[in-house]
C-alpha positions as CSV (number, residue, x, y, z in Angstrom):
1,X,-4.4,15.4,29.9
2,X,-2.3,18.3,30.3
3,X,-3.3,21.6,29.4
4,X,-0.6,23.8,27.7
5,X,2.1,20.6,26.9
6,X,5.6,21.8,26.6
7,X,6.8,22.1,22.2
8,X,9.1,19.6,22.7
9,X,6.5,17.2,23.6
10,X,4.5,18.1,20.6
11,X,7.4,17.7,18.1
12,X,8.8,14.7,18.2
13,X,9.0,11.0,16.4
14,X,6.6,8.3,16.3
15,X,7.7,4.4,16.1
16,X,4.4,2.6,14.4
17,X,4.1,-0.7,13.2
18,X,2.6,-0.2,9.4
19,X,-0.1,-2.8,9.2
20,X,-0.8,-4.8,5.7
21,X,-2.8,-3.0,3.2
22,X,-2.1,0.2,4.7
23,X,-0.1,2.9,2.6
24,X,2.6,4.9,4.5
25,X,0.5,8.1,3.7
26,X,-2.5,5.9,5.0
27,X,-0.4,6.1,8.1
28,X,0.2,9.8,7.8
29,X,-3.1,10.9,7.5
30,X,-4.6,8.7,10.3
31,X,-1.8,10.2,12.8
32,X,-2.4,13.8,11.4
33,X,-6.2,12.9,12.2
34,X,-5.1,12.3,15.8
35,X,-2.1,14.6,16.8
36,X,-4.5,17.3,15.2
37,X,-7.1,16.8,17.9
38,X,-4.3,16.2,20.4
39,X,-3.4,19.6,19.5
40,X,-7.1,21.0,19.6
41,X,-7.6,19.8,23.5
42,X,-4.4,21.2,24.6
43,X,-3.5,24.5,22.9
44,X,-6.8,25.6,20.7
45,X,-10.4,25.2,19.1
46,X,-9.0,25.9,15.6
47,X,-5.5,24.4,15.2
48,X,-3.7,25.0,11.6
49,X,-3.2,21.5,9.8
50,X,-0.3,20.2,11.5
51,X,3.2,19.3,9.6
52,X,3.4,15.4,9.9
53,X,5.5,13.4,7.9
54,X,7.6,9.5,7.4
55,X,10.8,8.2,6.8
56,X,11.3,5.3,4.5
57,X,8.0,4.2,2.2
58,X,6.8,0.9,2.7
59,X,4.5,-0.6,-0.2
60,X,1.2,-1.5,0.7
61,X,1.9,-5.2,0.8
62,X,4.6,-5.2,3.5
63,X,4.4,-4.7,7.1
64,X,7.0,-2.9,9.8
65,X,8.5,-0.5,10.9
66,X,7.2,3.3,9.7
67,X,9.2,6.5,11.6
68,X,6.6,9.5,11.4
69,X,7.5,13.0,12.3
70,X,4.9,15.4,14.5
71,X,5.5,19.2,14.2
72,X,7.4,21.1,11.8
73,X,10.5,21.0,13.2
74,X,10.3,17.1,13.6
75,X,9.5,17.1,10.3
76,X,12.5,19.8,9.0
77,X,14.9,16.8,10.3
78,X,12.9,13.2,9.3
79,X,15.9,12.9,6.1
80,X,18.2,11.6,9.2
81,X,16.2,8.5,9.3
82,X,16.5,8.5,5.3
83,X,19.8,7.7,5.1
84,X,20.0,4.6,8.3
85,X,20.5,1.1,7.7
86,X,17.6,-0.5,7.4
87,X,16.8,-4.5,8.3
88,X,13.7,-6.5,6.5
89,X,12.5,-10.2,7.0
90,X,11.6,-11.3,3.2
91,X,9.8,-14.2,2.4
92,X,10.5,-14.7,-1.0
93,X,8.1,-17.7,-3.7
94,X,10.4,-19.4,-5.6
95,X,9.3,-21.0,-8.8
96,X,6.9,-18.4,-9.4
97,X,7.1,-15.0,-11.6
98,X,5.2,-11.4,-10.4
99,X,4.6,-8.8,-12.9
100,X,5.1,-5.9,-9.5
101,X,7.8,-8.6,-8.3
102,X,5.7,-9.0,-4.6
103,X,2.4,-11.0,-3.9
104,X,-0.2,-8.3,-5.4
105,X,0.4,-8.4,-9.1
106,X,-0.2,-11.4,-11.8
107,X,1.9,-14.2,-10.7
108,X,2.5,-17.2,-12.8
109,X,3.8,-20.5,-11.4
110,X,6.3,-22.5,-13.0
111,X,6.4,-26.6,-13.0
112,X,10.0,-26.7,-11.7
113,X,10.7,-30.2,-11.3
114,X,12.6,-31.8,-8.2
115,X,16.2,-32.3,-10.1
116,X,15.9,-28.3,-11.1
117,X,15.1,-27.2,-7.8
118,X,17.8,-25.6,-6.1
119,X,19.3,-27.5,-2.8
120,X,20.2,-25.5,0.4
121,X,24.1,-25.0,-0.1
122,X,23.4,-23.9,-3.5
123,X,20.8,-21.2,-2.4
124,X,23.6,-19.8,-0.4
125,X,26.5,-19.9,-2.8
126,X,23.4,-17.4,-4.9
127,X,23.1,-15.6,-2.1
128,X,26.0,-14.5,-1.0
129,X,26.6,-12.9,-4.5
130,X,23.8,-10.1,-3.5
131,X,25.8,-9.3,-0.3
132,X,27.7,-5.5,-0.9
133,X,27.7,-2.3,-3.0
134,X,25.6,-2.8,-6.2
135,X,23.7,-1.5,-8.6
136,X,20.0,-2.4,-9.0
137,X,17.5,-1.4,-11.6
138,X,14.3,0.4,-10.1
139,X,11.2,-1.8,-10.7
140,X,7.9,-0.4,-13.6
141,X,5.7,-0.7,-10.5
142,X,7.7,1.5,-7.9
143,X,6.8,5.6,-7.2
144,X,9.9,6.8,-8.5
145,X,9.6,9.6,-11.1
146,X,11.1,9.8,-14.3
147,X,10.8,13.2,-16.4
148,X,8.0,14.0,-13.9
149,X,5.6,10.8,-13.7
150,X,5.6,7.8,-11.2
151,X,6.6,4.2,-12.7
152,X,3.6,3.1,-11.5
153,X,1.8,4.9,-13.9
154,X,3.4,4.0,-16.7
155,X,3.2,0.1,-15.7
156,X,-0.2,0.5,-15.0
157,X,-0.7,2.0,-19.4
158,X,1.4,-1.7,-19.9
159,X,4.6,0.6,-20.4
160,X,8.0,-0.2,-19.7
161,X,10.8,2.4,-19.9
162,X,14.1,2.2,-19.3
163,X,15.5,2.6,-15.8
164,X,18.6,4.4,-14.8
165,X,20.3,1.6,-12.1
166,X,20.5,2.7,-8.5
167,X,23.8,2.5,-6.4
168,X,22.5,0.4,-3.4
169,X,24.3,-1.2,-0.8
170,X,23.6,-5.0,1.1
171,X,25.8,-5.0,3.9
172,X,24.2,-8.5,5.8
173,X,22.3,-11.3,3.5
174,X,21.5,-14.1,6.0
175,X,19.4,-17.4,5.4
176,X,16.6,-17.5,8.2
177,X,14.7,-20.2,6.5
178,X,14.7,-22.6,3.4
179,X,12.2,-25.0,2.3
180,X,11.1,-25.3,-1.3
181,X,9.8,-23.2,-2.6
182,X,9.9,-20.8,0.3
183,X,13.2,-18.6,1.2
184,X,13.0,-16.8,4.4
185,X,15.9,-14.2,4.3
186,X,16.7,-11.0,6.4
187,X,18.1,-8.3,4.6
188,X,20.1,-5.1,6.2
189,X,20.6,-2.5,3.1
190,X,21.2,0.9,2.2
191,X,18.5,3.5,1.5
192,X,16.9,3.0,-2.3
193,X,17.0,-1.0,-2.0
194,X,13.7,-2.4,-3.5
195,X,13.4,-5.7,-1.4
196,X,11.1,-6.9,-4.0
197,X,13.5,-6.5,-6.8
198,X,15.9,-8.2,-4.8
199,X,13.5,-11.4,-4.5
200,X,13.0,-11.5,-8.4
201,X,16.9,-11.5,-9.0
202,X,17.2,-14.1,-6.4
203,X,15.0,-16.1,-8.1
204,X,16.1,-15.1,-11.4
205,X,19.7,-16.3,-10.8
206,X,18.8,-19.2,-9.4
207,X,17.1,-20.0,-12.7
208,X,13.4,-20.6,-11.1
209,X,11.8,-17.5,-10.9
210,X,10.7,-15.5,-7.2
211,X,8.7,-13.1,-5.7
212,X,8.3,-11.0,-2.7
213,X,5.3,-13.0,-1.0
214,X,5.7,-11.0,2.4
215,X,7.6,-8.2,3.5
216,X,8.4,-6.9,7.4
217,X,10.7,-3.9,8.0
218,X,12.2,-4.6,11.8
219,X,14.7,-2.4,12.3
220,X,15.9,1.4,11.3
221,X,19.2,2.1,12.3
222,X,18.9,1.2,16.2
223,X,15.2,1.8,16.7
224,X,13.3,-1.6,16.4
225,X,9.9,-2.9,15.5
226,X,9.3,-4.1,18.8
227,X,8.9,-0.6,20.1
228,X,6.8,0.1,17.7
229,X,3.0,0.4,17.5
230,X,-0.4,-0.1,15.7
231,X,-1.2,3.1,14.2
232,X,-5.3,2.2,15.5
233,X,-3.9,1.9,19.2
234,X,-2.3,6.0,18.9
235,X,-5.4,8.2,20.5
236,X,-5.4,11.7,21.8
237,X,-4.8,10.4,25.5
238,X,-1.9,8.3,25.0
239,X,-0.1,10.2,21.8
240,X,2.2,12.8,24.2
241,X,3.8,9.7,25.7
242,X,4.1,7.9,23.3
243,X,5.8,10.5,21.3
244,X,10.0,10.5,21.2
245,X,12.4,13.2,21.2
246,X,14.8,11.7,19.4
């Protein structure tokens, strides 16, 4: 590896493919771990911690696309990818309820019988209700902060608070998929959309009750998932190509 690397190949963007399970600041730290050696070989023994950072939290449960800024002046600039248009592939449980409104809270099943289960052309007279500027209420089991603590937290005490709606925006609502009770959908939104709270009003207004099951981010703006890679397969001898100046 090269000795001395140029700063514009040590600030820069990289495209990784959040695995299931794995926070976004799981991500983070593991990449810190890495450019931070990357840094030690080429420049010095004792590097300061170095400023990385990501665009767009993904919850644990869901899978996709993750932007993460190297170097401070990456970093400075990561709110540009804050505001693109992002594209998810949903699978969403109908008939079922979810407590965190995705596949990792208390779900109960409901005994929806054949004659109430919704057929395909109603699905996507429901649907295309969703499609356009909106308003949607945050879910109890999200980070956002109210007077200073996380939802989360509250949810987690068995407290619910009221929620302030969020202006949110579903430009493209499109059936992939549709077999009862599982709706494949792919989503292009606006920053703030909960994907998961989408689901549950699906399934709310279509009277049967839904959850987020799985959740893959594919797109942000123009940069797509399939550039993207496994945060396990960055090391200190491949992270200077793989890094983009974007």
């Amino acid at each position: 590896m090269r000795k001395n690397s140029s700063i514009t190949m040590k600030n820069g963007y990289l495209l990784i493919d959040k695995p299931k399970d794995w926070t976004s600041h799981d991500v983070v730290a593991y990449i810190r771990k890495i450019y931070k050696r990357y840094l030690r070989h080429n420049d010095s023994p004792k590097p300061k911690r170095p400023k990385v950072g990501h665009a767009g939290t993904l919850d644990p449960f869901a899978t996709g696309l993750l932007i993460v800024a190297l170097g401070r002046d990456a970093t400075k600039k990561i709110d540009q990818f804050k505001d693109m248009k992002k594209t998810y592939l949903a699978n969403i449980k109908l008939g079922a309820y979810s407590d965190t409104q995705d596949s990792t809270g208390q779900i109960i099943f409901n005994n929806i019988s054949k004659e109430h289960r919704p057929g395909p052309k109603h699905v996507e007279e429901v649907i295309k209700n969703f499609i356009g500027p909106q308003e949607q209420i945050p879910p109890m089991y999200s980070a956002k902060k109210i007077k200073g603590q996380k939802l989360y937290e509250l949810a987690r005490q068995g407290k619910t608070i009221d929620r302030k709606p969020v202006k949110i925006n579903i430009y493209n609502l499109k059936i992939i998929n549709y077999k009862w009770p599982n709706l494949v959908v792919e989503v292009d939104c606006s920053r703030g959309t909960y994907i998961r709270t989408l689901a549950h009003d699906i399934g709310k207004k279509l009277e049967v009750s839904g959850y987020c099951e799985k959740l893959r981010r594919t797109k942000i703006g123009n940069f797509k998932v399939e550039n993207a890679i496994k945060p396990k397969l960055v090391k200190i001898d491949n992270i200077e190509r793989l890094i983009h100046n974007l």
